[in-house]
C-alpha positions as CSV (number, residue, x, y, z in Angstrom):
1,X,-5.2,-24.8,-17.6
2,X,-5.6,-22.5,-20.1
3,X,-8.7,-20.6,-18.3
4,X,-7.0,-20.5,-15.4
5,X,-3.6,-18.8,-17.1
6,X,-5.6,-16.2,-18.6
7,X,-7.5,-15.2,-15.1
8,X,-4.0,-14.6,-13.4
9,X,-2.8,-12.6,-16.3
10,X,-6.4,-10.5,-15.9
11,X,-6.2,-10.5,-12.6
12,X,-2.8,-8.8,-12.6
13,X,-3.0,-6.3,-15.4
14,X,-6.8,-5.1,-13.8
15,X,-4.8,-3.7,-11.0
16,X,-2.4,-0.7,-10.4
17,X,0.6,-1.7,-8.9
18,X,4.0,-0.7,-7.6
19,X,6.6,-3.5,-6.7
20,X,9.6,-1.9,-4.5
21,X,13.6,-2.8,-4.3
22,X,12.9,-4.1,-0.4
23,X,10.2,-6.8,-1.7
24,X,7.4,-4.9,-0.7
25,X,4.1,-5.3,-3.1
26,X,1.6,-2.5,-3.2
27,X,-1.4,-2.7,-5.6
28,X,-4.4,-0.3,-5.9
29,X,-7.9,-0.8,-7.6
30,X,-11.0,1.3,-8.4
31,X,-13.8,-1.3,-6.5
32,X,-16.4,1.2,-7.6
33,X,-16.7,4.8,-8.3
34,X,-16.1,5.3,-4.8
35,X,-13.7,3.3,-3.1
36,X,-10.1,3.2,-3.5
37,X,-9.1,-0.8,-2.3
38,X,-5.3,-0.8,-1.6
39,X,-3.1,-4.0,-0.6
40,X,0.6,-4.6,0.8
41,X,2.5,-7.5,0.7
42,X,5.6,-7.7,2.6
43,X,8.0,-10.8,3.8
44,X,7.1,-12.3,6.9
45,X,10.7,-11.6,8.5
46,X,9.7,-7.8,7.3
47,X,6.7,-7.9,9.8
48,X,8.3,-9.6,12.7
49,X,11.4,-6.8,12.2
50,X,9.7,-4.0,12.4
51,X,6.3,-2.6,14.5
52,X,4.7,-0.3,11.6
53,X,4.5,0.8,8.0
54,X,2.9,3.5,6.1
55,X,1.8,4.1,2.4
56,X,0.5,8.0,1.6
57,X,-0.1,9.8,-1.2
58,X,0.4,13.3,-2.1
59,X,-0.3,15.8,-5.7
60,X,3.9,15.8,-7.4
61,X,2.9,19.6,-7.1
62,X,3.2,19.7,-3.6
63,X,6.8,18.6,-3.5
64,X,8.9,15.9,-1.8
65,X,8.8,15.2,1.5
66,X,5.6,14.0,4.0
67,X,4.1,17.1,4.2
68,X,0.7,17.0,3.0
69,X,0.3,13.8,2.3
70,X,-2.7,11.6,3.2
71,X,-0.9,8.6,4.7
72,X,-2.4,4.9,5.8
73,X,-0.7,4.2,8.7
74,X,-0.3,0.8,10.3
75,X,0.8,-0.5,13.6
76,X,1.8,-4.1,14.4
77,X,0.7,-6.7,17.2
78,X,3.4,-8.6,18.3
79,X,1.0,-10.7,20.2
80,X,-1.6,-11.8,17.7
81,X,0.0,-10.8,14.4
82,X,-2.8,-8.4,13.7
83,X,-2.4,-4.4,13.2
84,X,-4.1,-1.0,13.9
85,X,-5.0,0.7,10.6
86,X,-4.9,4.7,10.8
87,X,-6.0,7.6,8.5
88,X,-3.6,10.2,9.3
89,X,-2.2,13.0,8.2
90,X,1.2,14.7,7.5
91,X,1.5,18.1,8.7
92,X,5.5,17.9,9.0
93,X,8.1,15.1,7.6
94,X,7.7,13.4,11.4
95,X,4.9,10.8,12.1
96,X,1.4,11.6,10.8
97,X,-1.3,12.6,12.9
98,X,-4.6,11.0,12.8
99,X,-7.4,12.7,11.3
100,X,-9.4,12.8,14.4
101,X,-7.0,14.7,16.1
102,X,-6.8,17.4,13.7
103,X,-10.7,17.7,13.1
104,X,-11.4,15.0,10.3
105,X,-12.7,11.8,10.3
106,X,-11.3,8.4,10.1
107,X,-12.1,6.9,6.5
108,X,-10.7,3.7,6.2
109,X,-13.2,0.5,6.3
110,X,-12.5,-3.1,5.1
111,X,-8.9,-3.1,6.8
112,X,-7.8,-6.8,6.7
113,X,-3.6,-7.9,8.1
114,X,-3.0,-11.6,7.6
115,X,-0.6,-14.1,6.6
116,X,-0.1,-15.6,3.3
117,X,2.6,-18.2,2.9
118,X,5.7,-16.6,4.1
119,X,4.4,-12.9,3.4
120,X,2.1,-11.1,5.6
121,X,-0.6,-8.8,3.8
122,X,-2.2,-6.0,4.2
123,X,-5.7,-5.1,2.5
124,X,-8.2,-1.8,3.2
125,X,-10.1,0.7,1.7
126,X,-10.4,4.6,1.1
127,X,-13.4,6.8,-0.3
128,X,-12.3,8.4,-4.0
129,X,-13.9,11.3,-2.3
130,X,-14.4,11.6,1.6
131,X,-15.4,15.0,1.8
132,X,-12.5,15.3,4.4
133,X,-10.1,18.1,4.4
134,X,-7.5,15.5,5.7
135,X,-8.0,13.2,2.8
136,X,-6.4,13.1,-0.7
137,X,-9.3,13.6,-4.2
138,X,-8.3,10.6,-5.6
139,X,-8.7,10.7,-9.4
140,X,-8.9,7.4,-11.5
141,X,-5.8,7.9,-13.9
142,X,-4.5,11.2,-12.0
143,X,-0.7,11.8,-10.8
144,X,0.6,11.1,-7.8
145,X,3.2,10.7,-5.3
146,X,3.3,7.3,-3.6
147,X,5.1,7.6,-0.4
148,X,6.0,4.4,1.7
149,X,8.1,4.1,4.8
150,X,8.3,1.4,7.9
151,X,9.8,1.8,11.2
152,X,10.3,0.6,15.0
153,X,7.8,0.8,17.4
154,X,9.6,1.9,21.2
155,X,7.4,0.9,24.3
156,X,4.2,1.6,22.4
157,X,5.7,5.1,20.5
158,X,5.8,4.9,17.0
159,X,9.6,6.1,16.1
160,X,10.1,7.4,13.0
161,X,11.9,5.9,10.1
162,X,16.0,4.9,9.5
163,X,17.4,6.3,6.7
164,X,17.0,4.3,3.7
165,X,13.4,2.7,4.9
166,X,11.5,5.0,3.5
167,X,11.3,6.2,-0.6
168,X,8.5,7.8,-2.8
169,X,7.2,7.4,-6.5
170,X,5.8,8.6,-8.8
171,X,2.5,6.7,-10.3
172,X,-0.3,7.2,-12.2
173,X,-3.4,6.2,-10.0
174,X,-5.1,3.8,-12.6
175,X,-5.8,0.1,-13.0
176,X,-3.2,-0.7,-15.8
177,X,0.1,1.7,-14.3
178,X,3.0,-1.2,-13.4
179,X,6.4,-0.5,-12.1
180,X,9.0,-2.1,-11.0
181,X,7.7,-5.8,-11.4
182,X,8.8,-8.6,-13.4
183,X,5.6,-9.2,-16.3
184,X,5.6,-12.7,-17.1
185,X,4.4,-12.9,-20.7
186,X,1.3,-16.2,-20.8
187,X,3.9,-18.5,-21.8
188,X,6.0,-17.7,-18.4
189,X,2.7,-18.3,-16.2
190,X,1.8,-21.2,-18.4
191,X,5.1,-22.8,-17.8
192,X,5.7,-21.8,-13.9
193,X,2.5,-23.0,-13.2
194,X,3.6,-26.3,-14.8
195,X,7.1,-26.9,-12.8
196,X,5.0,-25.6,-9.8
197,X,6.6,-22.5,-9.7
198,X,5.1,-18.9,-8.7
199,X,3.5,-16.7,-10.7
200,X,3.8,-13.7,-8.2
């Protein structure tokens, strides 16, 4: 019991994350001096609602707004709750274009939706460095905006984002940067886990 305790407790704190007012769940980790390995969690209702969702970043010195940001963008299936992931880019505050189009090269790998409970998640992964002018440098323990947003699809379109389904903040891009979450001290976990509660 206590072995197990102490790997969720390392397990959470060996991971950036970023827990959001609308439930969402967005967690970041360095796999290797390379790769950037990101991961959503949203309520099931969430996915069945709504037909995409995006998470970007962008530098805090390029201002507010989608511009210039370097933006994973996913599309729903309705029919086999699976999704499309997309490296795009934002060259206004409308939907991103994908790389390709502009030139660049699609750079995410590993891309994973499934279903976990009653939350659907989302997992995939982006070089630190992809050499591509539509893609962010990401620096281990650099600033950065993280912008989120989800949306309605309309007969296959992608239609942007309602007012109020969409936000930014502002993180530090390391393992260790939390916000927004509940921390349960050892003693929390050790307890929840036995009532047979949730941990997170």
């Amino acid at each position: 019991m206590k072995f197990l305790v102490i790997s969720l407790i390392v397990s959470i704190a060996l991971a950036g994350r970023v827990c959001l007012d609308n439930g969402w769940d967005i967690v970041w980790t360095f796999t290797d001096d390379d790769v950037m390995s990101l991961k959503v969690s949203m309520s099931e209702a969430e996915f069945e609602t709504y037909g995409w969702f995006g998470v970007g970043f962008k530098l805090p010195s390029e201002g507010s707004g989608m511009h210039d940001s370097d933006i994973s963008n996913i599309i729903f299936h309705e029919q086999d709750m699976g999704s499309d992931f997309h490296d795009t880019w934002a060259t206004t505050n409308g939907v991103p274009t994908n790389d390709v189009l502009l030139g660049g090269t699609d750079d995410i790998s590993q891309a994973v939706s499934d279903e976990e409970d009653e939350s659907h998640t989302f997992t995939w992964n982006k070089p630190v460095n992809s050499g591509d002018l539509y893609d962010k440098l990401y620096e281990e323990g650099g600033s950065y905006k993280l912008l989120w947003a989800i949306g309605y699809m309309e007969g296959g379109i992608q239609i942007i984002h309602e007012a109020g389904n969409y936000g930014s903040v502002d993180i530090i891009l390391s393992d260790d940067f939390e916000t927004g979450c509940i921390i349960m001290s050892e003693l929390e976990v050790e307890t929840a886990i036995e009532e047979g509660g949730e941990t997170f």
